[in-house]
ZAMIMAR-232553 format. One record per residue (C-alpha): x, y, z. Coordinates in steps of 0.05 Angstrom, whole numbers, plus 5000, padded with zeros to 4 digits. Example, Ala and Ser with C-alpha at 12.3 -4.5 7.8 and 13.67 -1.06 7.14 Angstrom:
524649105156
527349795143
***
This chain:
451216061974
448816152038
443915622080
438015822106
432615512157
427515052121
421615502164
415915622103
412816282132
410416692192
402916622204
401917282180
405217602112
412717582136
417817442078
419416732069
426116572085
426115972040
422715521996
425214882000
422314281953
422213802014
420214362072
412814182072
413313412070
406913142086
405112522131
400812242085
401311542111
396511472171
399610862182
405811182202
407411152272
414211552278
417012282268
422412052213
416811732170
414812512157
422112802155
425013112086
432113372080
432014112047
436214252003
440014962014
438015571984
439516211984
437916722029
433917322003
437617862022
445217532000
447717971936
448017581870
454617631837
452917881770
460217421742
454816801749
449417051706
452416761642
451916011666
447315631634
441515641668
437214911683
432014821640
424714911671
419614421674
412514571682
407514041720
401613931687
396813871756
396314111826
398213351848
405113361808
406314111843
403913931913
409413311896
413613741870
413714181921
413813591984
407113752005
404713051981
411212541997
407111851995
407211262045
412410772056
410510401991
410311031951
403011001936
400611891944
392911581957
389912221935
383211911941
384411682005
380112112061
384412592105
384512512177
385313152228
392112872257
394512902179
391513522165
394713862237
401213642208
400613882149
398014622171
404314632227
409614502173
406014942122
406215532167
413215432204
411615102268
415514662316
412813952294
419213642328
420213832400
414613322426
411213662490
411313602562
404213432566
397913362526
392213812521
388113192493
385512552524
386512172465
392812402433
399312152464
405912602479
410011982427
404712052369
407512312312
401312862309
401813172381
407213732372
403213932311
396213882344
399614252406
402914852360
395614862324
391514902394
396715492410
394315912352
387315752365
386815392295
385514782309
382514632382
378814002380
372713812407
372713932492
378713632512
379413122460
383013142389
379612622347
385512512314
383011982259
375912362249
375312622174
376613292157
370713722122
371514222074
368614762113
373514462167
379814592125
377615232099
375915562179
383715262187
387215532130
383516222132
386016192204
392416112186
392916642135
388517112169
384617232115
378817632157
384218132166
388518142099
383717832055
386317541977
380417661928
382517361859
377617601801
372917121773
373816731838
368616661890
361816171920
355216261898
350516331955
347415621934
354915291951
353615572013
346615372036
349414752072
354815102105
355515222180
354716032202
360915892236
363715612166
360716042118
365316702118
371616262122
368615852062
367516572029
373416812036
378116152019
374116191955
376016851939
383516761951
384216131905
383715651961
378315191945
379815141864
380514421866
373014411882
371314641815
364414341815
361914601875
364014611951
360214031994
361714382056
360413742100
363813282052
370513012076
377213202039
380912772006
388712832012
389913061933
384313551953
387613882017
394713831982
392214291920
388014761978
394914742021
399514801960
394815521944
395415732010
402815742003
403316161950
399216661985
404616822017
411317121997
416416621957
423616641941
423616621873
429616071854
429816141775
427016541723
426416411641
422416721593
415616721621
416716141673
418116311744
420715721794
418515821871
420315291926
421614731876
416814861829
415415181759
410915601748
409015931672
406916761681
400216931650
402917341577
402318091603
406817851656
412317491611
416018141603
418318161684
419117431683
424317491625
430817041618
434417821621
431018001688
433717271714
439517651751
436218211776
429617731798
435217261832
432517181905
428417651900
421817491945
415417571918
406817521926
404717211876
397117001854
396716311821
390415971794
391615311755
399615311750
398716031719
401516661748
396517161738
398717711785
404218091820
402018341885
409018521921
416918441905
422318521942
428718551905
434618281941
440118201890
444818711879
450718991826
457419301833
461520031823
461920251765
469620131726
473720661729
472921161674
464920781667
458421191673
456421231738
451220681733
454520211686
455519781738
448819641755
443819121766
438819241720
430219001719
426519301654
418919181685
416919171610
410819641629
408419001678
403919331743
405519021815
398619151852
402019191922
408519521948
416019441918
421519421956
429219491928
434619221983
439919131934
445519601917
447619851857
440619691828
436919991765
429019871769
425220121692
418820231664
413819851730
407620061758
407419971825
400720001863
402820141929
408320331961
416020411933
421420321982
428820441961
431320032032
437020222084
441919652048
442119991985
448720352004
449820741944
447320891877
440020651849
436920951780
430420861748
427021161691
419121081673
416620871744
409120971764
408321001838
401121041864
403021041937
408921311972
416421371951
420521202023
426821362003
431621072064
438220852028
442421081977
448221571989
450522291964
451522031892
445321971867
438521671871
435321801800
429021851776
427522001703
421022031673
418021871735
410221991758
410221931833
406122171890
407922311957
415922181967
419522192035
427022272039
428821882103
436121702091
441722262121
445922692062
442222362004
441422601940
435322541899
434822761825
429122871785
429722831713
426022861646
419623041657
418922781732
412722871763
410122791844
405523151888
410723251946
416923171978
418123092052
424623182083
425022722142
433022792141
438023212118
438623122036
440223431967
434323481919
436123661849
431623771779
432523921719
429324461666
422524011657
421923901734
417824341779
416724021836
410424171870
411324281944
417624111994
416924022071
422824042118
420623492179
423723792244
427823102241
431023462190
435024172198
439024242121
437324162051
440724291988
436824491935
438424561859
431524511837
425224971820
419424901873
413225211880
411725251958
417825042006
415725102072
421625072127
420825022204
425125422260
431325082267
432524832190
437225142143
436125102068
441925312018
440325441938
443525131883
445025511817
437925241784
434225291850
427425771855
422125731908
416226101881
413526161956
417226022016
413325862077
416726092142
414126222218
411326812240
415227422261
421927072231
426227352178
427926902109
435527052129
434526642184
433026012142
437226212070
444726162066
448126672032
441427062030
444027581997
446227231944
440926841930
435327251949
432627411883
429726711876
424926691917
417827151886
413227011950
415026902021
408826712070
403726872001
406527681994
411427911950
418727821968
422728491973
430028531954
433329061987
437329501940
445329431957
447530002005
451630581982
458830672002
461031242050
464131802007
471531822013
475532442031
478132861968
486333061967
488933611994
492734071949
499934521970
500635171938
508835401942
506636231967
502835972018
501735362056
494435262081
492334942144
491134242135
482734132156
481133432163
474033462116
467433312151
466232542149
458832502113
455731862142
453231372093
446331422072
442130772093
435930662059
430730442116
428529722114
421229712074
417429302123
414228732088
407728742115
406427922147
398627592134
397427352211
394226672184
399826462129
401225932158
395025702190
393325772107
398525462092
397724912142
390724782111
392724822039
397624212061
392323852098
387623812038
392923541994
393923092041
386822872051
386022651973
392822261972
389421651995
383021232005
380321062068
380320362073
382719742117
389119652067
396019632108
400320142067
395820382018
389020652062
388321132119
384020942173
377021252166
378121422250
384221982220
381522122161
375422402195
379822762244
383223102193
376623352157
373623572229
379623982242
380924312174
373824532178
374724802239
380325222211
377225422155
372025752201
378326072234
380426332174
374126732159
373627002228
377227632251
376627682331
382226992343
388827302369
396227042329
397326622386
390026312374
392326232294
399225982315
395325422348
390925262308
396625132253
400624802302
394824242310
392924222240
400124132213
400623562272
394023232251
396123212180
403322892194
399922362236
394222212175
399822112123
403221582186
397221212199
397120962124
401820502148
398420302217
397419592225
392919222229
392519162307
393019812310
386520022266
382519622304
385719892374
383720532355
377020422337
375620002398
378620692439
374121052411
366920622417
368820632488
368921312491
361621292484
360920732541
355921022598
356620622678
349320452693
342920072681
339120372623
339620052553
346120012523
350220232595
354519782636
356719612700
362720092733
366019292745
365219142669
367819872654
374119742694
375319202676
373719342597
378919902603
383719542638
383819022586
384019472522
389819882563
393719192574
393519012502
395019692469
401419722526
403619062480
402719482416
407520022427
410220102351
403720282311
408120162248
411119472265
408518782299
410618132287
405717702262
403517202305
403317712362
399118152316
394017562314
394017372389
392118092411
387318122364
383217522383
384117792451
381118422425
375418052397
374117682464
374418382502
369418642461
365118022454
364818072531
363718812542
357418682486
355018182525
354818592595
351119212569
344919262591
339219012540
336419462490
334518992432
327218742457
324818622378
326017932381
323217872449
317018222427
315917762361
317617202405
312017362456
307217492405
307716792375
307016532441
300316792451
297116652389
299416022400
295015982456
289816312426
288915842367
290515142402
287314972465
288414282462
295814382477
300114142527
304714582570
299815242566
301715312641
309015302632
308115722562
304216182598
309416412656
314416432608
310716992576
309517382636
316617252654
318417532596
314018162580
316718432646
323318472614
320318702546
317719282577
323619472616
321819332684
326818852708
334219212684
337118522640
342918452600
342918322523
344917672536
339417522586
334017812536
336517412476
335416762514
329016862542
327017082470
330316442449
326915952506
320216292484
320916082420
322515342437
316115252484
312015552428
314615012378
313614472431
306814732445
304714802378
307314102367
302713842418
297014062395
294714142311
290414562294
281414432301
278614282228
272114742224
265614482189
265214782116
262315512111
256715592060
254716262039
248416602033
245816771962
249417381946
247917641873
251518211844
247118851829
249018831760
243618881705
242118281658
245917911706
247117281700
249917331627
248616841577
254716251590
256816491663
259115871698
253615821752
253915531799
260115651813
266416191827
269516751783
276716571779
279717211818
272617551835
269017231887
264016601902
257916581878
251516401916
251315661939
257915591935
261815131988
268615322010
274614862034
275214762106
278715312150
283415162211
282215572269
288715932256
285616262196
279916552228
280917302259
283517252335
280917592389
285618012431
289617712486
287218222539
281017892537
282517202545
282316872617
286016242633
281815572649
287215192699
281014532697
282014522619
288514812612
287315292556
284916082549
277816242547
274616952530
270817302582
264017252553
264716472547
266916482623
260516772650
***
């Protein structure tokens, strides 16, 4: 057994390395004044990738034990550890020094190597909480209040949830567990800067302990933020340690699989689950969903004389779906009858032979180990797959289906009699393939070689322009009656070419001998080469055909792995309609077409990629292209040519630190973006205003506020402010956004502070005139006179309520003058 590092996880989705009971003890004594009060020793585990020797199965395995509450788990686990007299104190209120702790041991950070110096006043380099608040301040998820901690200040539950969804990045990657989520009256006493982090904590299972409703400026309690910090943890990916019959054990602690997931969790899958690293969703003790596995363990050669995969490692998935992607890293592994949602990887450490039968794929098949033996697939339904290991073989058996197969390196694909397998593309990483299969379209590029098996057949073979299929066949003329279509026209098989005719014997008479004449040598008859006549758009058509499969493989989405990015996606569409247009016109010469197929078969190769984009990467993209739009001047919406350079110097400097779209680690992947987010926050704020509505209302409160209340005080200063800002409202002073939003806002304040001043005049009682309806035989015997009509109108005599000045029609402001001796506005006939 190997020993591992006690670090929990990466900030960001990267497989935990080990889950240790003791890893996330908890300094739950606020009393405690040094670093060993808070220390746990882990106990060794093993590492995920280490191969399980199948000879230790048979032990008897320790008998599970399932906690009943989040308390005994966090406990369990060593998120909750007590104080020195062993009390837990889950009722006692957490403090942010005991919360920082908790988050930097939760997530992997140094909480040991004390610092230098300290970013806060009141927070020591020798207290026990400084490398934690330090490590915290660093990821910008905890930063304290100016430069001071406030160590011993409570924690909220807003608070904690900003923090953990920090931590987890759950604006990025968010978690939504069904049936799980605030109502919009939990969140009426929230902060704005609290309430999406509150949303989305909620959704991923984070905030279950607050069953009866979120107080978002209540403090936590410590049994509180060790159930919210114990959920957070098994967010992310686990070792899983044990495994019988529906229970599941994961750093310490057990853990009983809802029942459509007891047939993975089985005690026969224990071996093959062994190590095996896992995200997992967990409400109330209950595993209720598999949303990625990696499976590390591994089996051995098959005995001699033993069928080929007798040696292997087997997992029956019992029908059970994993919503995210599936990874295999051990050798000599069997994988049966699971759904995977996302993406199935067969990884480079699987050295030799892996076999499956009744997988569901939704996403892609990377096939990247596995050797020239086999790598089976039997009853299979799959989409796109992608053979990216060199000299594999692939099988397809029994049924098989998939949309594609791309040939990224050199391999063997094989099927059976029930396989036909849709369409085959050689990558120009690639240059041979074997196949022993039948195919309907098999498209090749210049350099590649393909070579056909005894059950291969290629109903149409897709080749370049002006090139010859004996170019690209071995043994063409042995083979070349299984191919029916080559470029979309049917394939001609020249006849076999006589043989020259052969001199006959000459005969010898005994009277007389003749002179020997050498016959004339007929030359062989060739039959002339029937010129297949070659569409000039095959393989732009072809090119298109291949982008609008590849358009409906995915969604467009945010997901990592399973979406493309909307930015590609529309790409794609723009340029396949531009070739369809090419397609129906006849005046573009072959080089034009040749082009044109060129770029489509290039912007379809870099759609299927940018599935797998990150996250960083997505939202690179997008920012490239908003600032394409960017205009240098001082109209609405255009910016300065200092804030341009400097805009585009910044996005340059962060996408030169992103130089693998595929790959980021990820706390890099969540400082750039934060820097991207500042970028842009800046570059919003610098564009030149061209949201006045706000500004408008604002200035049109301001003036009926003069209008109705002349008793006021501060008209004078209420009244610049308005000319100050209508001179902006209408454009005439150039302003940025940021200048027009807080005018708008400084408006808005005087008003109040006006209106405050000043309540509104009570007017004397109105009485109206006798007004009585033209209505014969009015009034009618019983009407209630005098009096009102409930929802007519008043009758003669009748007195209404007093009116405020407010309620009476105003008169417009262009005809009001302002009185500087009384301080208020007057209207022009008054002031004669």
């Amino acid at each position: 057994m190997t020993t591992v590092s006690t670090k929990f996880f990466s900030a960001k989705g990267a497989t935990v390395t080990a889950l240790a009971a003791a890893v996330l003890a908890f300094p739950f004594s606020a009393q405690a004044s040094t670093p060993s009060d808070f220390s746990a020793q882990a106990p060794a585990v093993q590492a995920p990738n280490a191969q399980v020797p199948t000879t230790k199965s048979a032990a008897a395995p320790e008998a599970l034990t399932l906690p009943g509450t989040d308390v005994q788990r966090a406990q369990a686990r060593g998120i909750l550890t007590g104080d020195a007299q062993g009390s837990l104190a889950v009722n006692r209120g957490l403090t942010r020094a005991e919360f920082a702790v908790l988050v930097a041991r939760s997530f992997g950070l140094d909480t040991t190597s004390k610092p230098s110096a300290s970013s806060f006043k009141d927070l020591k380099t020798s207290s026990w909480a400084s490398s934690a608040a330090e490590a915290l301040l660093a990821k910008g998820w905890m930063t304290g209040s100016g430069s001071a901690f406030l160590p011993d200040a409570p924690v909220t539950q807003e608070q904690m949830a900003v923090v953990l969804a920090k931590a987890l990045d759950l604006s990025a990657t968010p978690v939504r567990i069904p049936g799980l989520g605030l109502a919009e009256s939990d969140l009426a006493a929230a902060s704005s800067w609290a309430a999406p982090a509150l949303r989305e904590s909620a959704a991923a299972g984070l905030l279950g302990v607050y069953a009866q409703g979120v107080k978002p400026g209540q403090q936590v309690l410590r049994g509180e933020a060790a159930s919210a910090v114990l959920a957070a943890s098994n967010l992310q990916p686990q070792t899983i340690e044990a495994v019988q019959n529906g229970i599941v054990k994961l750093g310490g602690v057990a853990y009983a699989a809802a029942p459509e997931l007891s047939g993975l969790f089985s005690a026969a899958n224990a071996p093959a689950l062994a190590g095996a690293s896992a995200k997992l969703t967990i409400a109330n003790g209950i595993v209720t969903q598999v949303r990625g596995l990696e499976l590390n363990a591994a089996g051995r050669a098959a005995d001699a004389g033993k069928p080929e995969f007798s040696g292997n490692l087997t997992l029956d998935g019992a029908g059970v779906k994993v919503h995210g992607a599936v990874t295999v890293n051990g050798d000599y592994f069997t994988l049966n009858k699971l759904e995977i949602g996302g993406d199935f990887t067969i990884g480079t450490q699987v050295k030799h032979d892996f076999s499956s039968t009744g997988l569901i794929v939704t996403g892609v098949t990377n096939i990247r180990g596995g050797d020239d033996n086999t790598v089976v697939f039997q009853s299979a339904r799959l989409g796109q797959v992608v053979l990216d290991k060199t000299n594999v073989r692939m099988a397809a058996l029994e049924g098989t289906k998939m949309a594609e197969i791309n040939v990224r390196q050199n391999a063997s694909i094989d099927g059976d009699e029930s396989v036909t397998i849709p369409s085959i593309k050689i990558e120009k990483t690639a240059s041979a393939v074997n196949l022993n299969a039948t195919v309907d379209i098999f498209a090749v590029h210049e350099n590649a070689m393909l070579s056909m098996g005894p059950r291969a057949s290629i109903r149409d073979i897709l080749i370049p322009q002006l090139a010859k299929l004996s170019d690209f066949v071995k043994d063409w003329s042995r083979v070349s009656d299984k191919f029916r279509l080559i470029n979309g026209f049917e394939a001609f098989v020249p006849a076999a070419l006589p043989s020259a005719p052969q001199p006959s014997a000459g005969r010898t008479t005994p009277a007389v001998t003749p002179p020997v004449v050498t016959p004339p040598v007929t030359p062989p008859v060739i039959t002339p080469p029937v010129v297949t006549p070659v569409d000039p758009k095959a393989s732009l058509k072809a090119a298109a055909a291949d982008a609008g499969l590849a358009l409906k493989e995915a969604s467009v989405g945010e997901q990592v792995g399973a979406d493309y990015p909307k930015l590609n996606h529309d790409a794609l569409s723009l340029l396949l309609a531009q070739a369809q247009t090419a397609l129906e016109s006849d005046t573009l010469t072959q080089t034009q077409l040749n082009q044109a197929a060129d770029k489509l078969a290039n912007e379809t190769k870099t759609l299927r990629a940018s599935k797998n984009y990150t996250g960083l990467t997505r939202k690179l993209a997008i920012a490239r292209a908003a600032s394409s739009t960017l205009e240098i001047g001082t109209q609405p919406r255009q910016v300065s040519q200092a804030v341009y350079e400097s805009f585009y110097e910044g996005l340059s400097g962060l996408e030169n630190q992103n130089p693998d779209p595929f790959v980021i680690e990820g706390d890099k992947e969540q400082q750039l973006t934060q820097s991207l987010v500042k970028l842009q926050q800046v570059l919003e704020g610098n564009r030149f205003a061209w949201r006045f509505e706000e500004l408008s209302a604002a200035i049109q409160a301001a003036e009926k506020a003069l209008k109705d209340h002349s008793d006021g005080t501060g008209g004078i200063g209420l009244i610049v402010a308005i000319e100050e800002a209508k001179k902006y409202a209408a454009v005439q002073l150039p302003a940025l956004q940021q200048k027009v939003d807080e005018l708008s806002r400084n408006l808005v304040t005087l008003t109040e502070t006006y209106l405050k001043s000043s309540p509104p005049p009570t007017l004397p009682p109105v009485i109206l005139p006798p007004m009585l309806p033209n209505i014969p035989g009015f009034p009618f015997p019983g009407f209630p006179f005098p009096g009102t009509i409930p929802g007519t109108f008043p009758l003669p005599g009748t007195i209404l309520p007093p009116v405020t000045q407010s309620a009476l029609p105003s008169a417009n402001p262009e005809q009001l003058t302002y009185n500087p001796e009384t301080d208020t506005l007057e209207s022009a006939k008054s002031a004669e």
